[in-house]
MDAnalysis code that builds the backbone (N, CA, C; Angstrom):
import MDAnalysis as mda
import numpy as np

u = mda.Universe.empty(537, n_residues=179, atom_resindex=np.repeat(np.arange(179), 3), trajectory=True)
u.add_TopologyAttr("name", ["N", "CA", "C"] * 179)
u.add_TopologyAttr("resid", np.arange(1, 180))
u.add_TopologyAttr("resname", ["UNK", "UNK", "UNK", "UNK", "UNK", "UNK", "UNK", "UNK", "UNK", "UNK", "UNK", "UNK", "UNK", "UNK", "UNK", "UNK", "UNK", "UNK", "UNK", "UNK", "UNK", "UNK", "UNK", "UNK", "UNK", "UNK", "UNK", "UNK", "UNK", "UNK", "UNK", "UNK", "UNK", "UNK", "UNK", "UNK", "UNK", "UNK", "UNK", "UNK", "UNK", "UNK", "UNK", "UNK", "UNK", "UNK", "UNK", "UNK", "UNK", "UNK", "UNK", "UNK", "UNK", "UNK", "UNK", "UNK", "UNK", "UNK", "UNK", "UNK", "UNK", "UNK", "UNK", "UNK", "UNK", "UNK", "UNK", "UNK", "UNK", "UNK", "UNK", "UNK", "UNK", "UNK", "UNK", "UNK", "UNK", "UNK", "UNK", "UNK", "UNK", "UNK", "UNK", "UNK", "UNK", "UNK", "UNK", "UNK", "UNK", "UNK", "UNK", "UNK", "UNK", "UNK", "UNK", "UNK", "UNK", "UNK", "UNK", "UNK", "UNK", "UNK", "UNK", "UNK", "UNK", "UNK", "UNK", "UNK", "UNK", "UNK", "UNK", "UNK", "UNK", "UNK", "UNK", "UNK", "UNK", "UNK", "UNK", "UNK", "UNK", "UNK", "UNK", "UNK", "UNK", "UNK", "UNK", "UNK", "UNK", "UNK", "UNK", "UNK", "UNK", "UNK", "UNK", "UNK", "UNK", "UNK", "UNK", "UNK", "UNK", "UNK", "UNK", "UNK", "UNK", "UNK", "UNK", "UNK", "UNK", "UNK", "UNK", "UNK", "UNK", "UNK", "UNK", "UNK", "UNK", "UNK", "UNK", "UNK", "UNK", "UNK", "UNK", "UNK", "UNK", "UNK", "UNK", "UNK", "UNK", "UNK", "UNK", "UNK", "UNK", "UNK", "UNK", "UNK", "UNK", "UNK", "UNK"])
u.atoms.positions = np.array([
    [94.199, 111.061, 72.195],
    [94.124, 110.984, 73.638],
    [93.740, 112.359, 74.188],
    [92.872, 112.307, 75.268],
    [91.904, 113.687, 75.950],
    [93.712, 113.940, 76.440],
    [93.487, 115.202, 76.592],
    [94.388, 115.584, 77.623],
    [94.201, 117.235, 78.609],
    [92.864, 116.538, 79.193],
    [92.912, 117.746, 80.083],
    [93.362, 117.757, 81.578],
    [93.883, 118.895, 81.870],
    [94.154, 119.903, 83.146],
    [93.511, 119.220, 83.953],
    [93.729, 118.934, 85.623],
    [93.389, 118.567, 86.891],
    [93.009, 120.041, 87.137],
    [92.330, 120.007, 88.241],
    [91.978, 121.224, 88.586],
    [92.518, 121.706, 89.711],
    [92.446, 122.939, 89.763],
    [93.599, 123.759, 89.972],
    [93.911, 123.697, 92.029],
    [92.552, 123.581, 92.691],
    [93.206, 122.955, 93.924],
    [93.383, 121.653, 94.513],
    [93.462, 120.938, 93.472],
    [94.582, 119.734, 93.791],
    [96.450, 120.602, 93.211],
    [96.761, 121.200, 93.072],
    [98.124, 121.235, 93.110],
    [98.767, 121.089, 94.076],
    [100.072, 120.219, 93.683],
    [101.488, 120.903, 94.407],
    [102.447, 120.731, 93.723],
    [103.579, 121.537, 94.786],
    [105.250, 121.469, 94.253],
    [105.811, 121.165, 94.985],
    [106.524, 120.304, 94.296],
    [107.516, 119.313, 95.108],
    [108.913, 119.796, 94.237],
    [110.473, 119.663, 95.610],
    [111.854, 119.547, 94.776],
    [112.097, 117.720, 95.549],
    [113.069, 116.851, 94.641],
    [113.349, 116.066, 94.720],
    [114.596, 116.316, 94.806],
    [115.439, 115.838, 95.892],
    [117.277, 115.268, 95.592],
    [117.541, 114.336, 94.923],
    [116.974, 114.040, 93.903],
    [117.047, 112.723, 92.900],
    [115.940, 113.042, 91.857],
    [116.316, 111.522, 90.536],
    [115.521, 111.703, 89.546],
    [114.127, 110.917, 89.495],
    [113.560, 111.119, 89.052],
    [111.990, 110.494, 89.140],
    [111.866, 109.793, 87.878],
    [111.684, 108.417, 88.010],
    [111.243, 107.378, 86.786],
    [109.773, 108.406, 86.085],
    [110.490, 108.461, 84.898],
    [109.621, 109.117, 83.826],
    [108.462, 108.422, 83.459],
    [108.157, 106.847, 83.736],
    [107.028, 106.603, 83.572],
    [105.922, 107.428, 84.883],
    [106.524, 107.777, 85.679],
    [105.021, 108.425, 86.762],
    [104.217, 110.339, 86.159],
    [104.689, 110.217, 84.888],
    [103.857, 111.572, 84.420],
    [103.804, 110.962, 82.729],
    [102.781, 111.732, 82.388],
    [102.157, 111.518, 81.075],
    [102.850, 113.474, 80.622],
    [103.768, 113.157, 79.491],
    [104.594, 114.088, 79.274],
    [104.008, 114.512, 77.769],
    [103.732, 115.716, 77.631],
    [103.219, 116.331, 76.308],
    [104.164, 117.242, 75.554],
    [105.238, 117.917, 76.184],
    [106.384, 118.703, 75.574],
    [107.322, 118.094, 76.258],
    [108.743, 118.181, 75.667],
    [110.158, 118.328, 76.475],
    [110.726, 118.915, 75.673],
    [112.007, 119.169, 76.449],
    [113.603, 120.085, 75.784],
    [114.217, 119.489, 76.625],
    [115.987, 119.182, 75.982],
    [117.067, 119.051, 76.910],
    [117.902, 120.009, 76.617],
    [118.474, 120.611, 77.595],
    [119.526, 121.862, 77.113],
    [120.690, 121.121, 78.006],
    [122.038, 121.880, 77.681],
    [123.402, 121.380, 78.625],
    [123.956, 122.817, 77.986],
    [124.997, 123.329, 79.159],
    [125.473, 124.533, 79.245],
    [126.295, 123.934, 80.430],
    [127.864, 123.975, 80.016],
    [129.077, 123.973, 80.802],
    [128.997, 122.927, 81.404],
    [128.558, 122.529, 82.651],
    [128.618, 121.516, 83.159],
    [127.384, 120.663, 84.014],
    [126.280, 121.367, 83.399],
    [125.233, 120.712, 83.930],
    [123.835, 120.434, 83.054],
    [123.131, 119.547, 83.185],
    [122.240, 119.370, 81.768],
    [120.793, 119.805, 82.587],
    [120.098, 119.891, 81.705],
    [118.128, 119.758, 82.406],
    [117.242, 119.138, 81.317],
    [116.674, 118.690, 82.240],
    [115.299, 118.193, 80.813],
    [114.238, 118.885, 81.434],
    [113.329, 119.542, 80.847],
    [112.129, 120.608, 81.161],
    [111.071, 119.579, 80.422],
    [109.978, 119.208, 81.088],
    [108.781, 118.556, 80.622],
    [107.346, 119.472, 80.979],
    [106.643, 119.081, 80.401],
    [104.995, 119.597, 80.826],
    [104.142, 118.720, 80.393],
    [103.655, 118.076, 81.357],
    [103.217, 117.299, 82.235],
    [101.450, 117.474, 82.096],
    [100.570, 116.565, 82.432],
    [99.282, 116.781, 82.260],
    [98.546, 117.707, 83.569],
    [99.541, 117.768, 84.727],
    [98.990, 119.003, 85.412],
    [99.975, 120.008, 85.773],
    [101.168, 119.772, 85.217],
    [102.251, 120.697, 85.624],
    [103.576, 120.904, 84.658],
    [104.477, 120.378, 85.475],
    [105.816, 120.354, 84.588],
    [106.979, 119.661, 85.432],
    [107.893, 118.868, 85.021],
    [109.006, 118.126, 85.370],
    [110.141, 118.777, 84.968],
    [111.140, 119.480, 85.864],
    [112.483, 119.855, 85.437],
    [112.859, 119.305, 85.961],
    [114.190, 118.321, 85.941],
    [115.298, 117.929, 86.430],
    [116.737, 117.801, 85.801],
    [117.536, 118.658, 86.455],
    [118.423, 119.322, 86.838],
    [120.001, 118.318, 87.386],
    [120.822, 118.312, 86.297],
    [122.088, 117.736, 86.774],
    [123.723, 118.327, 86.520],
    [123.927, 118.082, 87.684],
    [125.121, 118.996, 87.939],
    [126.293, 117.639, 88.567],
    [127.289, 117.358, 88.224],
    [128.762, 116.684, 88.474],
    [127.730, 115.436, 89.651],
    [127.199, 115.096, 88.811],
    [126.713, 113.666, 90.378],
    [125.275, 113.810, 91.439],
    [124.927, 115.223, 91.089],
    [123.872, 115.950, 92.465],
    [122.634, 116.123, 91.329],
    [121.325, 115.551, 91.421],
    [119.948, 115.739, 90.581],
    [119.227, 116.591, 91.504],
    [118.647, 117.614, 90.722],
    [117.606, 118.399, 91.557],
    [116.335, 117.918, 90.422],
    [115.227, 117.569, 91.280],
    [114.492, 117.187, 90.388],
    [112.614, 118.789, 90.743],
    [112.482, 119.000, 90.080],
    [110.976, 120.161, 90.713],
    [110.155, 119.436, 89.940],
    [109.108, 119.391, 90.594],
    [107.368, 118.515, 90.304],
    [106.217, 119.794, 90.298],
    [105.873, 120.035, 89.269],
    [104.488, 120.435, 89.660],
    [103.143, 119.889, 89.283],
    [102.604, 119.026, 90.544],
    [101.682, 118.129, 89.969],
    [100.467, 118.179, 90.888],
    [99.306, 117.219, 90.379],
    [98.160, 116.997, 91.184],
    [98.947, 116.783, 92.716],
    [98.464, 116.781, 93.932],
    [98.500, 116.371, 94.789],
    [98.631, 115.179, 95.606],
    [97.303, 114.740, 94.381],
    [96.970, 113.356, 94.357],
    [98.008, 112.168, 93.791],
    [98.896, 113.094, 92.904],
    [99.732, 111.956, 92.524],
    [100.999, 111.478, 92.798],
    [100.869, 109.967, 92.717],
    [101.680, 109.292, 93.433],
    [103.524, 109.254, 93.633],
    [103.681, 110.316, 94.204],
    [105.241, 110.542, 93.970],
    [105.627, 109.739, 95.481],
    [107.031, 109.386, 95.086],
    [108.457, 108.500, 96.553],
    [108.164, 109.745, 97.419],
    [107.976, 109.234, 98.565],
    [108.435, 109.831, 100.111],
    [110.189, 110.869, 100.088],
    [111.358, 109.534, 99.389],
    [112.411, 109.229, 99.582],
    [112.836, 110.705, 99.115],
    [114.152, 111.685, 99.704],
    [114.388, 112.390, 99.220],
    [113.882, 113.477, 98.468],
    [112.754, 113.656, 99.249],
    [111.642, 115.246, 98.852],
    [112.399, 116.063, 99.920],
    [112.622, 116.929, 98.997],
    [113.521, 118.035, 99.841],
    [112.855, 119.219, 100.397],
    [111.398, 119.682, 99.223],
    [110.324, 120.456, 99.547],
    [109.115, 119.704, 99.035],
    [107.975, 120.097, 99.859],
    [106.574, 120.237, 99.553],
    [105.242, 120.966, 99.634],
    [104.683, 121.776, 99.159],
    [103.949, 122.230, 99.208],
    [102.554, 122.262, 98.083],
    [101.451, 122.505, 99.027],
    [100.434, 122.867, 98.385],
    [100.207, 124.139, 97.276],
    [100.172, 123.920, 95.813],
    [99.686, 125.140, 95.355],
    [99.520, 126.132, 95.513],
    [99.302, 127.403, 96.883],
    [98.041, 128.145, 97.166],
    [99.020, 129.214, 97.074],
    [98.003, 130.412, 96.828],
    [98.887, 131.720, 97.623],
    [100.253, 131.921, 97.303],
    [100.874, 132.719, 97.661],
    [102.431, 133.044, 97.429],
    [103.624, 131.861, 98.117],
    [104.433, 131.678, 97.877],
    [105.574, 131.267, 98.295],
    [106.948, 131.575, 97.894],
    [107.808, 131.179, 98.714],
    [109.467, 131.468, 98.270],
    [110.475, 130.081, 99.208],
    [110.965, 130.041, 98.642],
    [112.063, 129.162, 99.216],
    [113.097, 128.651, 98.623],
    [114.200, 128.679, 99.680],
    [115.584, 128.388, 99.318],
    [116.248, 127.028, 99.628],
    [117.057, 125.940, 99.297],
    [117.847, 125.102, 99.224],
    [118.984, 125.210, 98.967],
    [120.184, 124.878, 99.813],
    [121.532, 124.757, 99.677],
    [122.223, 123.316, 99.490],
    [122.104, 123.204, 98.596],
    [123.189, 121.898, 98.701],
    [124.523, 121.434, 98.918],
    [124.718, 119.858, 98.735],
    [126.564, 120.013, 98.369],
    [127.051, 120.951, 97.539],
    [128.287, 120.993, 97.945],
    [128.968, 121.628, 96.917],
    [128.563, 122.882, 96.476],
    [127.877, 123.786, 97.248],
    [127.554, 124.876, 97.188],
    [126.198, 125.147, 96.197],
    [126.062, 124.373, 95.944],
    [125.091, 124.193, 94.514],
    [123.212, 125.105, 95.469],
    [122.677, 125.980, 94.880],
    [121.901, 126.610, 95.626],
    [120.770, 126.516, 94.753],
    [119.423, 126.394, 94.965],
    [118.175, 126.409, 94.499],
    [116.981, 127.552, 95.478],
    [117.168, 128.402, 94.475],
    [115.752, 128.862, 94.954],
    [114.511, 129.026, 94.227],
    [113.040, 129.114, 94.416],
    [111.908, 129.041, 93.725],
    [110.722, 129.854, 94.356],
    [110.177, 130.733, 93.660],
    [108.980, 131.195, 94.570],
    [107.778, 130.960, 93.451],
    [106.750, 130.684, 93.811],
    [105.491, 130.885, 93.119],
    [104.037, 131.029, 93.924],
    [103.199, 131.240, 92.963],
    [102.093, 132.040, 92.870],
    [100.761, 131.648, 92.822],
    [99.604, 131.347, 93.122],
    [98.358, 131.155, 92.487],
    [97.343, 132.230, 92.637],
    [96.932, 132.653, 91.217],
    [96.579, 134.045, 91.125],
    [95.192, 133.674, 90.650],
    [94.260, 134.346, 91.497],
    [92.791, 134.181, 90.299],
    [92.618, 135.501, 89.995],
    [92.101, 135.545, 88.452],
    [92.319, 136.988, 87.767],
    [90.499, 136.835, 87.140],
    [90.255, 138.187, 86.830],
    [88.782, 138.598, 86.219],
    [89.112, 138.091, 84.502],
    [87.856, 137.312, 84.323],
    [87.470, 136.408, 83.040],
    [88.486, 137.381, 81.933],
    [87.880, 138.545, 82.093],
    [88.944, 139.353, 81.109],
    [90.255, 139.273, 81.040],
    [91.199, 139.387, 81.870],
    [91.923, 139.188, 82.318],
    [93.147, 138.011, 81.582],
    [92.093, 136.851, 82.440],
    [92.421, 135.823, 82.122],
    [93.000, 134.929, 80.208],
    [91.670, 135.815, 79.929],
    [91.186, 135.451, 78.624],
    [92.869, 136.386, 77.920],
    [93.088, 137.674, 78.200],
    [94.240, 138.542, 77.476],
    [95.600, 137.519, 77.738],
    [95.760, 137.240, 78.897],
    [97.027, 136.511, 79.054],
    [97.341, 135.221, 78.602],
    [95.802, 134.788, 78.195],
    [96.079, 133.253, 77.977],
    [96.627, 133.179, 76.443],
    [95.823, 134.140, 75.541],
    [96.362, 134.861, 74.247],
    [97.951, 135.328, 73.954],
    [98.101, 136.304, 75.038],
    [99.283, 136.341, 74.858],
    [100.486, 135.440, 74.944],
    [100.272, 134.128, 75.738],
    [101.239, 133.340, 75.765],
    [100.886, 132.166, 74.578],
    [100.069, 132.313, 73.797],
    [99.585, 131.323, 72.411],
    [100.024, 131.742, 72.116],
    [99.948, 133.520, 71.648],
    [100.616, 134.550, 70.230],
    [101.991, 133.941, 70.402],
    [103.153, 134.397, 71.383],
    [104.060, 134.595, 71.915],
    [105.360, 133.062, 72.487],
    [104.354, 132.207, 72.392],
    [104.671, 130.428, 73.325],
    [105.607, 130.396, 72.298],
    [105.568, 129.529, 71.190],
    [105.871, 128.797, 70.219],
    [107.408, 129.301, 69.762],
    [107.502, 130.725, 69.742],
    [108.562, 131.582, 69.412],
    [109.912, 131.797, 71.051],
    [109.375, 131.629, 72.158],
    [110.015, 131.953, 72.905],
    [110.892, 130.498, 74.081],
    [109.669, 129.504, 73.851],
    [109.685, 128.764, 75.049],
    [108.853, 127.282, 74.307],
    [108.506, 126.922, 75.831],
    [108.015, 125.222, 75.452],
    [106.457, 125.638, 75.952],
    [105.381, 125.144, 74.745],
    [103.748, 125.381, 75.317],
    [103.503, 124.407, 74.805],
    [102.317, 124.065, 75.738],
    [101.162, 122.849, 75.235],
    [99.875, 123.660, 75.583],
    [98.836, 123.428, 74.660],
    [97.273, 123.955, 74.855],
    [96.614, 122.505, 74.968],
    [95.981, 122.313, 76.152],
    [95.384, 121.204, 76.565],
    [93.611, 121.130, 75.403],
    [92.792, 119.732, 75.612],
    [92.132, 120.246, 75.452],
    [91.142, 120.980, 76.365],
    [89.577, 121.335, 75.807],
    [88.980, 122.277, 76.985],
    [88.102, 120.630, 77.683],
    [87.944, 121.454, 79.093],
    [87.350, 120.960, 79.798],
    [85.531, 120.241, 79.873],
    [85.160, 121.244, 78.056],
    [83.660, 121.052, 78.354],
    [83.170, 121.983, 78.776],
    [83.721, 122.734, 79.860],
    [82.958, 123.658, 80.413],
    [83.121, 125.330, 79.770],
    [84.486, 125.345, 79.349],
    [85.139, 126.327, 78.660],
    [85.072, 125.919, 77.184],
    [85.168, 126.968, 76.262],
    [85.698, 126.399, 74.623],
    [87.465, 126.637, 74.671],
    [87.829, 127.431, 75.347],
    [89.218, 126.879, 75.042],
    [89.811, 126.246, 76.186],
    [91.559, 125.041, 76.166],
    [91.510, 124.710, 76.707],
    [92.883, 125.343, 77.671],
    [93.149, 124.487, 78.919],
    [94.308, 125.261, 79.226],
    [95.848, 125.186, 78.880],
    [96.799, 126.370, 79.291],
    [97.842, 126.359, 78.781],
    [98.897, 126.191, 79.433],
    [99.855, 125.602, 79.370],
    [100.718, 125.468, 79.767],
    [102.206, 125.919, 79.411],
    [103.289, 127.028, 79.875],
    [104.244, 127.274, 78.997],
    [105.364, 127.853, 80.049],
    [106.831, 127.535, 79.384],
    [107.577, 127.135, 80.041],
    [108.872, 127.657, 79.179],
    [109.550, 128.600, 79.405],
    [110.985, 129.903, 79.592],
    [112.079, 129.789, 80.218],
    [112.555, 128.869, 80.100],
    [113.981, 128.559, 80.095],
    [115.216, 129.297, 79.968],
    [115.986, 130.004, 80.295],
    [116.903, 131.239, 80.542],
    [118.745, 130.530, 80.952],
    [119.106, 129.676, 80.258],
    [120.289, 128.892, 80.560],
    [121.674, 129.934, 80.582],
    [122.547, 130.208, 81.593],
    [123.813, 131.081, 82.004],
    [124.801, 129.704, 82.067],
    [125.944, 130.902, 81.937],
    [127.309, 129.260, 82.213],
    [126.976, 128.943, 83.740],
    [126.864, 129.931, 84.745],
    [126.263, 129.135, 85.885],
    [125.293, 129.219, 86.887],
    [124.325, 129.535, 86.211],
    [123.072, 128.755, 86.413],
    [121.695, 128.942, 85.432],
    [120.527, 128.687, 86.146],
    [119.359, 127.963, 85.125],
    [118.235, 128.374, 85.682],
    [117.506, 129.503, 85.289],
    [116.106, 130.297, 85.005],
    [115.087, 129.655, 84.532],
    [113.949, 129.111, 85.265],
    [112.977, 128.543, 84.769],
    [111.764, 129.479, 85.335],
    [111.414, 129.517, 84.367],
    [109.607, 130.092, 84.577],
    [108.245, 129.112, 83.716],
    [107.432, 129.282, 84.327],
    [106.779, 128.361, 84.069],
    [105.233, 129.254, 84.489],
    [104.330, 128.860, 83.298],
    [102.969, 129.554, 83.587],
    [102.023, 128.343, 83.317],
    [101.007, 128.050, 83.996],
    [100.108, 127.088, 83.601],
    [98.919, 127.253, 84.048],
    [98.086, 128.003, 83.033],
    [96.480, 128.324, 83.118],
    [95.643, 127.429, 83.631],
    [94.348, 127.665, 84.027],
    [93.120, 126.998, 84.561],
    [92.200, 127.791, 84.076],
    [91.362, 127.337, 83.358],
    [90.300, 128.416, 82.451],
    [88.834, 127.821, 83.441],
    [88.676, 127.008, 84.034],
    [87.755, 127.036, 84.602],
    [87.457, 127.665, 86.277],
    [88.877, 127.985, 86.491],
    [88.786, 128.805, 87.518],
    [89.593, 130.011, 87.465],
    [89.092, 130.757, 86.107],
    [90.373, 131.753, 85.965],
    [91.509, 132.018, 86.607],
    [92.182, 130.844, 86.862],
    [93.345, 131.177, 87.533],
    [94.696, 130.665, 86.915],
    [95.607, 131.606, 87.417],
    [96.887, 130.895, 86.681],
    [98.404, 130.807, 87.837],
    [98.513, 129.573, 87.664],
    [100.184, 129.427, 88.318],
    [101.357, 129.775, 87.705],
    [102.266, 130.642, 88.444],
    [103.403, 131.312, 88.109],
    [104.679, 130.372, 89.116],
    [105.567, 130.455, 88.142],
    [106.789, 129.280, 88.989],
    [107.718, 129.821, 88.771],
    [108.623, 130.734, 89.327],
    [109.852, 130.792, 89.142],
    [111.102, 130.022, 89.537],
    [112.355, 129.249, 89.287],
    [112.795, 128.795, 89.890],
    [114.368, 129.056, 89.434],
    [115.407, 128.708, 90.139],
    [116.778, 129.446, 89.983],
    [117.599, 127.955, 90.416],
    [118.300, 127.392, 89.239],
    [119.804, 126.284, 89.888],
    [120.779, 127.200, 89.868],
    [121.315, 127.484, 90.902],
    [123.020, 128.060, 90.839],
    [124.009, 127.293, 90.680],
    [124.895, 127.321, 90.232],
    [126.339, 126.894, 90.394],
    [126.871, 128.012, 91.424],
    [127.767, 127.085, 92.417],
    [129.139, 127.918, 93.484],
    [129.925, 128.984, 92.746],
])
């Protein structure tokens, strides 16, 4: 099965207050981790990545996907387009706090080409990667990879996911707290 990358301005990110039926993404990696009292499943996704996040009863679910695709209205807590910088915070019940900022960076071919290397050399040993295939237009294809940082209370996600046809790459940081 092809499995290439959407291109890069159709993105967005979405947080969900709930979980999302796993049939609406075509999933190429996962991990489940649990630490004290809350679990996550980390996915990467054919244009992004699926974390969702559970804590005593409360799901935080983060999307990073085409635009185009078809996610519930119901309980989107954030949304945004891909572009440019962002930051933002969420407070929930129970004190439970989410924050996330990210990035879309276009970098010089060179550039591009060093970092995409370094997270191949480096993926496999540290975190969760998938190398898509190429587009046709590029010989290699893009990458996707994903750093997971689990504390007794809370949960570090980073997330990088290349675009080789528009040298650009998305940076995701995101933070679950526990009270």
């Amino acid at each position: 099965m092809l499995s290439v990358r959407p291109k890069v301005a159709e993105l967005a990110f979405q947080l969900f207050g709930r979980a999302l039926h796993p049939e609406l993404f075509e999933v190429h990696k996962s991990r489940s981790l649990t630490r004290g009292d809350y679990t996550a499943r980390i996915e990467i996704t054919t244009a992004g990545h699926v974390v969702t996040w559970r804590y005593r009863g409360l799901t935080l679910t983060e999307v990073a996907c085409s635009a185009q695709h078809p996610l519930p209205q119901r309980r989107r807590l954030l949304s945004y387009r891909l572009k440019g910088e962002r930051s933002d915070r969420v407070e929930c019940r129970g004190g439970i706090v989410y924050q996330t900022s990210f990035q879309l960076e276009s970098v010089a071919p060179e550039l591009f080409w060093a970092f995409q290397e370094e997270l191949t050399k480096d993926g496999d040993k540290q975190g969760l990667i998938h190398t898509f295939d190429s587009s046709g237009r590029m010989a290699l294809g893009a990458i996707s990879y994903i750093h997971a940082e689990s504390r007794n209370r809370s949960l570090l996600v980073q997330a990088f996911h290349t675009f080789p046809d528009d040298y650009a790459i998305v940076k995701i940081q995101s933070v679950f707290e526990l009270p």
